[in-house]
C-alpha positions as CSV (number, residue, x, y, z in Angstrom):
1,X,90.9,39.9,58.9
2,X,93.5,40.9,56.5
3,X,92.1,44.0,55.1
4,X,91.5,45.5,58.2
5,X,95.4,44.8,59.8
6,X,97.0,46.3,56.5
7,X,94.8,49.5,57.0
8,X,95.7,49.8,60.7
9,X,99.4,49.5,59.7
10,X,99.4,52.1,57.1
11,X,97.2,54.4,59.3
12,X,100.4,54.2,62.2
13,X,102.5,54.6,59.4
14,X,101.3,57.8,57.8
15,X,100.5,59.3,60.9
16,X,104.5,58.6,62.0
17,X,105.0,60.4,58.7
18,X,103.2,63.3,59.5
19,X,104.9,63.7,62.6
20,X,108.1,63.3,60.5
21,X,107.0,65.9,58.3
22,X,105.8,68.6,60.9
23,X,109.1,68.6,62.8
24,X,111.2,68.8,60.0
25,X,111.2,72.7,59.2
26,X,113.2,72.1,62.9
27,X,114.7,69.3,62.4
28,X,116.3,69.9,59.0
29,X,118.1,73.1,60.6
30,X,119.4,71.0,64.0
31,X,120.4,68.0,61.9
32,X,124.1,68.6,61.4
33,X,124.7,70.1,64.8
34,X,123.1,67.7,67.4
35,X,123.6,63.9,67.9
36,X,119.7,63.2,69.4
37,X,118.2,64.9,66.2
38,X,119.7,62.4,64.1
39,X,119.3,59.7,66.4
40,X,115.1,60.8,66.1
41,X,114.8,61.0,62.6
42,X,116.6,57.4,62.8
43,X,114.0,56.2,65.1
44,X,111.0,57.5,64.0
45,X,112.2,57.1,60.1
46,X,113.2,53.3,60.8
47,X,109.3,52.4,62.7
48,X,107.8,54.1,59.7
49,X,109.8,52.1,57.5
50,X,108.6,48.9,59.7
51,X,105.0,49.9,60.0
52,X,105.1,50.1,56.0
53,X,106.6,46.5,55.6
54,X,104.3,44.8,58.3
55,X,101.3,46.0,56.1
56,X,102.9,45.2,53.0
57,X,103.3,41.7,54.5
58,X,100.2,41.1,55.7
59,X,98.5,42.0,51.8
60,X,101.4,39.8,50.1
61,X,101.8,36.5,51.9
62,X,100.2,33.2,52.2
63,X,97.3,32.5,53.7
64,X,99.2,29.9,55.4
65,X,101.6,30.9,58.6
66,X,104.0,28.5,58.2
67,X,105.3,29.9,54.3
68,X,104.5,33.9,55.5
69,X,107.2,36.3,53.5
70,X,110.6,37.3,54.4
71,X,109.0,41.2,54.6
72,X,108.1,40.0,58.1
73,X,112.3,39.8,59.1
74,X,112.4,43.0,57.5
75,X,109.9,44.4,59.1
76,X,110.7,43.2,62.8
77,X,114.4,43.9,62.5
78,X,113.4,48.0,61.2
79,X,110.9,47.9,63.9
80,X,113.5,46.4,66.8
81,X,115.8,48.9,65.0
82,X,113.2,52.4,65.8
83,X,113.1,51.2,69.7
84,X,117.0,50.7,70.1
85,X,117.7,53.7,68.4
86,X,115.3,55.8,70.7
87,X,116.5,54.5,73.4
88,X,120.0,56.0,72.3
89,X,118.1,59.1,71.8
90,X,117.5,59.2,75.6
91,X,120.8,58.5,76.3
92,X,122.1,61.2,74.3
93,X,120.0,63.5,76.2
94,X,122.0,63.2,79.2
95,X,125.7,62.6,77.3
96,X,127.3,61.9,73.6
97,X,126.6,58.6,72.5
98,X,129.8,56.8,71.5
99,X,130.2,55.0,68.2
100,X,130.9,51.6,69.3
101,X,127.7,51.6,71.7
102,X,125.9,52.4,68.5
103,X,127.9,49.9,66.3
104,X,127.0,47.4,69.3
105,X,123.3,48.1,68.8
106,X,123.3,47.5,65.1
107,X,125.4,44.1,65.6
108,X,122.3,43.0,67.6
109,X,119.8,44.1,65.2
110,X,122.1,42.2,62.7
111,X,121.6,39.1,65.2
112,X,118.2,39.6,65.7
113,X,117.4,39.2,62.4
114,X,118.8,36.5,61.4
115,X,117.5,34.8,64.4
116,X,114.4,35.8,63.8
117,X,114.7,34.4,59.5
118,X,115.5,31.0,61.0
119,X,112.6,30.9,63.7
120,X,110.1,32.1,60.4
121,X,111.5,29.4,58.5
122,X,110.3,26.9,60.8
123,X,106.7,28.4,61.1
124,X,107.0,29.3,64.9
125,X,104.8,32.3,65.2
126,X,104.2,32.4,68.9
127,X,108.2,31.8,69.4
128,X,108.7,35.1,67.0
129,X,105.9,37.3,68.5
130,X,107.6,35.9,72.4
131,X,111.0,36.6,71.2
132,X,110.2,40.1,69.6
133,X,108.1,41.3,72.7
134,X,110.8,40.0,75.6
135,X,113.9,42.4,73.6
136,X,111.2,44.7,73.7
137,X,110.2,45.3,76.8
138,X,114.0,45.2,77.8
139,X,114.9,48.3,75.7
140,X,111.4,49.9,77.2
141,X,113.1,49.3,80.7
142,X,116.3,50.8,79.7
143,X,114.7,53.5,77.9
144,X,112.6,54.6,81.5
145,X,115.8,54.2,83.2
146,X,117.3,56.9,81.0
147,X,114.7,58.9,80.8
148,X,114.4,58.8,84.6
149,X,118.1,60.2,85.1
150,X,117.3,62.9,82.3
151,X,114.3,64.5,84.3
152,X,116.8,64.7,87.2
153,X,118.6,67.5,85.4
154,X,116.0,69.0,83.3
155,X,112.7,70.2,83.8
156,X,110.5,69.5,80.9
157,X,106.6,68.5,80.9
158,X,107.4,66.8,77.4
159,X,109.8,64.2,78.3
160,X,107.7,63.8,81.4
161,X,104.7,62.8,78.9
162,X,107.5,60.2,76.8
163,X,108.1,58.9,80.5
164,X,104.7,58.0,81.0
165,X,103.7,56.9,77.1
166,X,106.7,55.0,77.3
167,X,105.9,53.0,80.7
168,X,102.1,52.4,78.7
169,X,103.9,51.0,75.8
170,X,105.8,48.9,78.1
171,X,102.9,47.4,79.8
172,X,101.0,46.8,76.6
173,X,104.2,44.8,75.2
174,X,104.0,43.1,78.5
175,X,100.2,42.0,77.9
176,X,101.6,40.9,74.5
177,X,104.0,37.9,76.6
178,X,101.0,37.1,78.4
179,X,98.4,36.4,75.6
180,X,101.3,35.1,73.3
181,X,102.3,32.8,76.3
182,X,98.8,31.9,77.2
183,X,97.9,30.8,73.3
184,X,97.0,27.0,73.3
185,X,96.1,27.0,69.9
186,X,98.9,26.7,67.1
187,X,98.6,30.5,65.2
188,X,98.6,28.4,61.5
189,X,96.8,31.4,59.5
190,X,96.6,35.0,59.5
191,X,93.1,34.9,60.0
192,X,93.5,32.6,63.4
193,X,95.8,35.2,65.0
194,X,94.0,36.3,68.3
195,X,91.9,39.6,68.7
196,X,93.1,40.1,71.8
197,X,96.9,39.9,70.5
198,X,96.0,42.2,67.9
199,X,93.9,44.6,70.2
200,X,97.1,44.6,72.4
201,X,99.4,45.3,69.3
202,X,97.5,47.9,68.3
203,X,97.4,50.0,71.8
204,X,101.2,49.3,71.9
205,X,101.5,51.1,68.2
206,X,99.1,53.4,69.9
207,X,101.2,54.2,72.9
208,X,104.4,54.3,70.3
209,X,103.1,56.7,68.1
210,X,102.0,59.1,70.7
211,X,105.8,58.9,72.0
212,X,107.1,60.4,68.8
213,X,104.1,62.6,69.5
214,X,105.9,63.8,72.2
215,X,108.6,64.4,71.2
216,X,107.6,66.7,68.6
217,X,106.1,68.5,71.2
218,X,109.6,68.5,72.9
219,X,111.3,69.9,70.2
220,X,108.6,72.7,69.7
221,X,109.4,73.3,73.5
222,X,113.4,73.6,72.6
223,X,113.1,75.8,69.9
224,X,110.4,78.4,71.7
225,X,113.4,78.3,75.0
226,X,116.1,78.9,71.9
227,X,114.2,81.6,71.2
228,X,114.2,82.7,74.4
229,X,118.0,82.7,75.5
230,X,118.1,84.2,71.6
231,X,116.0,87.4,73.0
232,X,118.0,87.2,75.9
233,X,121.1,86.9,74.3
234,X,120.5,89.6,71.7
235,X,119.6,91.9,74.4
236,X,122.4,91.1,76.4
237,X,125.3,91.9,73.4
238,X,122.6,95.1,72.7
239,X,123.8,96.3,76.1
240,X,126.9,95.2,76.0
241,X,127.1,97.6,72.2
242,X,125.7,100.1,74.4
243,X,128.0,100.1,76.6
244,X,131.0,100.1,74.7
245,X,129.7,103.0,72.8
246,X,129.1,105.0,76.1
247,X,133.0,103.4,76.8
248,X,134.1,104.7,73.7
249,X,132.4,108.2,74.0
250,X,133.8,108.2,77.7
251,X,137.2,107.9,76.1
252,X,137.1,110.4,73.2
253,X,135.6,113.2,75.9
254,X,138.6,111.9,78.4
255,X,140.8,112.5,75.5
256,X,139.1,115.8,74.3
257,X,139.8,116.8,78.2
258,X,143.1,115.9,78.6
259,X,144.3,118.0,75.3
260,X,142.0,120.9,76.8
261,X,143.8,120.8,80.1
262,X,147.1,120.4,78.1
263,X,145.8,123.1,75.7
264,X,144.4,125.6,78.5
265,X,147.6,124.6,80.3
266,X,149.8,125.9,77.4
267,X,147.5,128.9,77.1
268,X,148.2,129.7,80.6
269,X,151.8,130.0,80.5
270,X,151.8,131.8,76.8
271,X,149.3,134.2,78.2
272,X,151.1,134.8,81.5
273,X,154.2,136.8,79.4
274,X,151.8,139.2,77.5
275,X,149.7,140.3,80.8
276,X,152.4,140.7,83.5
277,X,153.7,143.0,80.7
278,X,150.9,145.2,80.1
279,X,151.1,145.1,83.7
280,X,154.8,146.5,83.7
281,X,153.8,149.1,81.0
282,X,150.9,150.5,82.8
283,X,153.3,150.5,85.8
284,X,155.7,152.3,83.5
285,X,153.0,155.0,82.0
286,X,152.1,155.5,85.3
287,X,155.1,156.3,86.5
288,X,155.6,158.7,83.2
289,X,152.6,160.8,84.2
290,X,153.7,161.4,87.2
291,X,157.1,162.5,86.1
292,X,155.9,164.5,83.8
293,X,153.0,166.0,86.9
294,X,150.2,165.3,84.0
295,X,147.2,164.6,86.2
296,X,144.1,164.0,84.2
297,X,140.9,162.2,86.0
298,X,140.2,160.3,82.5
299,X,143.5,159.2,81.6
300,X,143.8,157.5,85.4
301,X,139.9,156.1,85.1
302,X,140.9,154.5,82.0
303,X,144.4,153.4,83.4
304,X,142.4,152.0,86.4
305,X,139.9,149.8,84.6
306,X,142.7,148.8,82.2
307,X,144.6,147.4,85.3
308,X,141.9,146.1,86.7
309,X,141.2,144.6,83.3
310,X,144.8,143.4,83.7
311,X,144.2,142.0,86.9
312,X,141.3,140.2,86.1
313,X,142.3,138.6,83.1
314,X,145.6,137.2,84.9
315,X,143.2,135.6,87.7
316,X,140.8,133.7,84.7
317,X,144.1,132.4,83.3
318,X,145.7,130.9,87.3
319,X,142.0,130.0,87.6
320,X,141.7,128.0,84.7
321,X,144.7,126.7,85.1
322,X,144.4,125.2,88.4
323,X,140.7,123.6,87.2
324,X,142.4,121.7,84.6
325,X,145.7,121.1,86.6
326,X,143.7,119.1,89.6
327,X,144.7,121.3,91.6
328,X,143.3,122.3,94.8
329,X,140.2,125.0,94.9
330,X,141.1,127.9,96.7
331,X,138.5,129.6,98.6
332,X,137.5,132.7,100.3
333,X,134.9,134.7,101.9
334,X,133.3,136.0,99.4
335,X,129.5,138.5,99.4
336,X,127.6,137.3,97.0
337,X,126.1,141.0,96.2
338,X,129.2,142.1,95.6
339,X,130.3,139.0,92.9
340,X,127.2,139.5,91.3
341,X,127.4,143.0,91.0
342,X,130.7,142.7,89.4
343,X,129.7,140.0,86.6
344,X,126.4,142.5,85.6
345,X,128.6,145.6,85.1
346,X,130.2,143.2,83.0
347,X,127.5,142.5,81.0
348,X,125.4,145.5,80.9
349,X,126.1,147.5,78.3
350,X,125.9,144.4,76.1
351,X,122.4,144.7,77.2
352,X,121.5,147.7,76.3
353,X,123.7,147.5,73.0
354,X,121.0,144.9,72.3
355,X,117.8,146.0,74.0
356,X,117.8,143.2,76.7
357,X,116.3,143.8,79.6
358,X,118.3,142.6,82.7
359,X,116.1,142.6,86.2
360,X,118.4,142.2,88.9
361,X,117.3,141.3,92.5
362,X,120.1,140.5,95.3
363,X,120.1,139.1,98.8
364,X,123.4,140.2,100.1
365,X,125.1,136.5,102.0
366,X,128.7,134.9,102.5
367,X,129.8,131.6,100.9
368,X,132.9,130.2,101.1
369,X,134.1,130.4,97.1
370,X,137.1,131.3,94.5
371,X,135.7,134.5,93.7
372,X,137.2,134.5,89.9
373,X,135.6,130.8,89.4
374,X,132.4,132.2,90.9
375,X,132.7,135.0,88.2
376,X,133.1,133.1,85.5
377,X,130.5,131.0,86.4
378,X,127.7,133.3,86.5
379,X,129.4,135.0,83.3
380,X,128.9,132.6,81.6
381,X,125.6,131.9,82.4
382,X,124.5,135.5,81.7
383,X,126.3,135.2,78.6
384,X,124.8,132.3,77.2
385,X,121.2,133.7,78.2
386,X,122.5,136.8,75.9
387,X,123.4,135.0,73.1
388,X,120.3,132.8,73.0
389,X,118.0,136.1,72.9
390,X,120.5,137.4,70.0
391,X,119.9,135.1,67.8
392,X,116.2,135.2,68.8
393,X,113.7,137.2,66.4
394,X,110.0,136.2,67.4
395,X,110.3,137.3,70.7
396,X,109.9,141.2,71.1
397,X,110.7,142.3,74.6
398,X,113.3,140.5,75.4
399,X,114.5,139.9,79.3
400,X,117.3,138.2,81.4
401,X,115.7,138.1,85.2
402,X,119.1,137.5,87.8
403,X,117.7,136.7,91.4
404,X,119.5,135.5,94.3
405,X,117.8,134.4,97.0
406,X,119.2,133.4,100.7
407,X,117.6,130.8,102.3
408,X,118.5,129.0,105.8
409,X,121.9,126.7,105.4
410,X,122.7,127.8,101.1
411,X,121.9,130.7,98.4
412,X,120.2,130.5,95.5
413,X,120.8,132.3,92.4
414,X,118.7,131.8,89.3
415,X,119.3,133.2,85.7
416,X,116.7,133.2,83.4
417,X,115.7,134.2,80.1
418,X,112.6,134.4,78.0
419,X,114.8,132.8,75.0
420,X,113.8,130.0,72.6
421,X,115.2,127.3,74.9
422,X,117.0,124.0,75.2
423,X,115.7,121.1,72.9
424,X,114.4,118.0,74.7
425,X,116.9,115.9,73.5
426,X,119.9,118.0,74.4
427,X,118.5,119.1,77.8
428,X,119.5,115.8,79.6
429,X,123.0,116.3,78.7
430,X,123.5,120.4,78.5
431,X,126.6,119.7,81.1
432,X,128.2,117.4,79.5
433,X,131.6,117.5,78.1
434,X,132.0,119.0,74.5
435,X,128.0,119.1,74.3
436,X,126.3,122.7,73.2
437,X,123.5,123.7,71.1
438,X,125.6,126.8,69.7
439,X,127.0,126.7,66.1
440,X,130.4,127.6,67.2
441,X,130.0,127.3,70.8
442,X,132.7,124.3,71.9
443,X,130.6,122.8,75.1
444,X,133.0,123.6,77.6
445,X,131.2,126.6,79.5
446,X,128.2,124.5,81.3
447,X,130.6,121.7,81.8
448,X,133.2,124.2,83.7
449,X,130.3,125.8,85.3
450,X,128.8,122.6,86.9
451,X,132.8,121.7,87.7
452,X,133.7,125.0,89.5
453,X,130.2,124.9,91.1
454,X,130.8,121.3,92.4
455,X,134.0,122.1,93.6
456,X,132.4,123.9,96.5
457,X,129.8,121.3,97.4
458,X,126.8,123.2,95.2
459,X,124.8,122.1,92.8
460,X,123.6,123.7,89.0
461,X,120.5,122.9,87.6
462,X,118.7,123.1,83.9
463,X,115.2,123.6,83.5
464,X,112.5,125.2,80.9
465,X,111.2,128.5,82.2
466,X,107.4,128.6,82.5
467,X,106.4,130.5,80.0
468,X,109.2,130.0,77.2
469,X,112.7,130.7,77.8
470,X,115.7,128.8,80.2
471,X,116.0,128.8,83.7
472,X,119.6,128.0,85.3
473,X,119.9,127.2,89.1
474,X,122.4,127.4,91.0
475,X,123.0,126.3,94.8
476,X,125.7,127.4,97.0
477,X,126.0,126.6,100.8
478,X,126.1,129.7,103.1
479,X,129.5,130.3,105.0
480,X,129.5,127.8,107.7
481,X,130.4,129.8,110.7
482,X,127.0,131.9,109.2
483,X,124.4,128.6,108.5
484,X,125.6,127.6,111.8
């Protein structure tokens, strides 16, 4: 009878152990930081601690009952100890456990025990295994109760499982009062201890170990939802580091905008003195000619386009100035034949300087536009198709096609080139602020392009030509009084 109680003993023991050691990898992390850890490895450490003694007990003492070893109180009061202190460990699911309720708890161990030396002493065995079972199944009922209020506020199949393994181990303890109470015979050797008290002592161990069972399960269930709100965390501050480098980037192209405007501002006013006097001068050599009654048809062509020149260039400065001033767009009727026209006499004999060929188609409408913004718009377009087939040596006939094409309620231009192209990676962002693919280009033509354009309620548009190249769109609405 002996042999086989020591065995069973050591078998709860080791496998308590084993629980020990496969949550500790966890455990050993979480110790210093959480209350209920602790208060586990207290519990579980302090049963296998009891589980030891009880079978080191059983091999050691007398035959006789009445003269059984003090491991016994040892053994109880670590095993009493392992069920108060997981009962605390509920507790401190729900809230902090305070010191003096724990100081309380050890007092009655204290108590217990040396309760429990005197009834040894006087060879009461049923009066132990009564006493023992009845504190029991009191901190079993309290530990249900807590347990009960903890799966209130969370939601977790593994204390659900301690719940019920817990309410088990508290019948089984109950069934121990029974048979203990029921006993008629005096329990005088180990070997005349019931079966049926040991079969019940052993299911309660059972139900025990499969508790701590649990809860490894419940701290392998914390640490995967850690690792969770981890992945969700870490994605969230990603973001967040996203964001503040599309805030910072924000700022730095604000910044780079506001000392343009400031800049272009400055520009403006510098450049305003040299062109209104070329404009007096051509006035003034004008004026000298005619004085003089020199009439020559190429010295007034070339006075002409020079004033016009003039002209022009004054209208791109006010023009730019007002876009970076806020200030109102003034508009106009304007033909788009006739802008068009304009901006490729512009930009022809760069063309032919450079063997482009530049296919021009034109559906004569009116919008309502600044006609120098316009200008400088598709100028700029034109230009950048020309300087992309510059620089462009594998392709040998190389073309700019200019279409405009009127359509119901808005105009459509498109400018295209047979060109190497935008790269995929810049594409998304080719009218962005201070963005180009030139060496010394300073990514503030598309940007102004898409601004001016938006300014009178159109749209611009990137997109690879079939075939190789870059295709620009650009969408105006028709004159209203006409779409009507």
């Amino acid at each position: 009878m002996r042999s086989p109680i020591v065995l069973v003993f050591l078998l709860f023991a080791l496998m308590l152990g084993g629980v020990l050691m496969s949550s500790w990898s966890y455990l050993r992390d979480e110790y210093s930081k959480s209350q209920e850890t602790k208060l586990w490895i207290y519990s579980i450490s302090l049963a296998i601690i009891g589980l030891t003694l009880f079978a080191i007990g059983t091999a050691t003492t007398a035959e006789a009952m009445k003269s059984n070893s003090i491991v016994f109180t040892f053994a109880n009061v670590f095993y009493l100890g392992s069920i108060a202190t997981q009962l605390l460990f509920c507790v401190s699911l729900r809230k902090p456990v305070s010191k003096k309720s724990i100081y309380l708890f050890i007092l009655g161990i204290v108590i217990f025990g040396i309760h429990f030396e005197y009834l040894r002493g006087s060879g009461n065995f049923v009066g132990r295994v009564l006493e023992v079972a009845s504190i029991i199944c009191i901190l079993l009922v309290m530990q249900l109760y807590q347990l009960q209020k903890v799966l209130r506020v969370q939601s977790s199949l593994q204390l659900k499982f301690l719940f019920i393994f817990t309410l088990l181990e508290l019948v089984t303890v109950i069934l121990r009062l029974v048979v203990s109470a029921l006993q008629v015979n005096p329990v005088l050797t180990i070997d005349s201890v019931p079966m049926s008290l040991m079969a019940v002592t052993w299911f309660n161990l059972s139900f025990n170990v499969l508790s701590y069972l649990t809860m490894l399960g419940f701290w392998s269930e914390r640490s995967a939802a850690k690792q969770v709100e981890a992945s969700i965390e870490n994605a969230r501050i990603s973001a967040l580091l996203d964001e503040r480098e599309r805030l910072i980037g924000s700022l730095l192209a604000a910044n780079k905008s506001v000392a343009t405007g400031a800049l272009s501002a400055s520009l403006a006013h510098e450049l305003n003195q040299p062109i209104g006097a070329s404009r007096i001068n051509l006035f003034t050599l004008r004026r000298m000619l005619t004085g003089r009654d020199i009439h020559d048809d190429a010295i007034e062509e070339i006075i002409s386009r020079i004033e016009l020149d003039n002209q022009r260039s004054g209208d791109i400065v006010a023009a730019l100035r007002s876009i970076f001033t806020q200030e109102g767009v003034i508009t106009s009727c304007i033909s788009t034949a006739e802008a068009l026209n304009s901006v490729v006499r512009l930009v022809q004999g760069e063309c032919i300087r450079l063997g482009i060929a530049l296919e021009v188609h034109i559906d004569d409408a009116l919008i309502n536009a600044n006609r120098v913004e316009l200008q400088q718009v598709f100028l700029n377009l034109l230009n950048n198709a020309i300087d992309a087939l510059k620089t462009n040596q594998q392709t040998e006939q190389k073309s700019i096609w200019l279409r405009c094409m009127k359509h119901s309620d808005s105009v459509q231009v498109l400018i295209s080139d047979n060109g190497p192209g935008i790269s995929e990676q810049l594409a998304p962002r080719i009218f962005d602020l201070f963005e180009t693919s030139k060496k010394a280009g300073m990514g503030l033509g598309l940007w102004l392009s898409q601004y001016c354009i938006q300014r009178i309620d159109g749209e611009i548009s990137y997109a690879p030509r079939v075939g190789g190249g870059s295709e620009f769109v650009v969408d105006i609405p028709l004159k209203r009084d006409i779409a009507q």
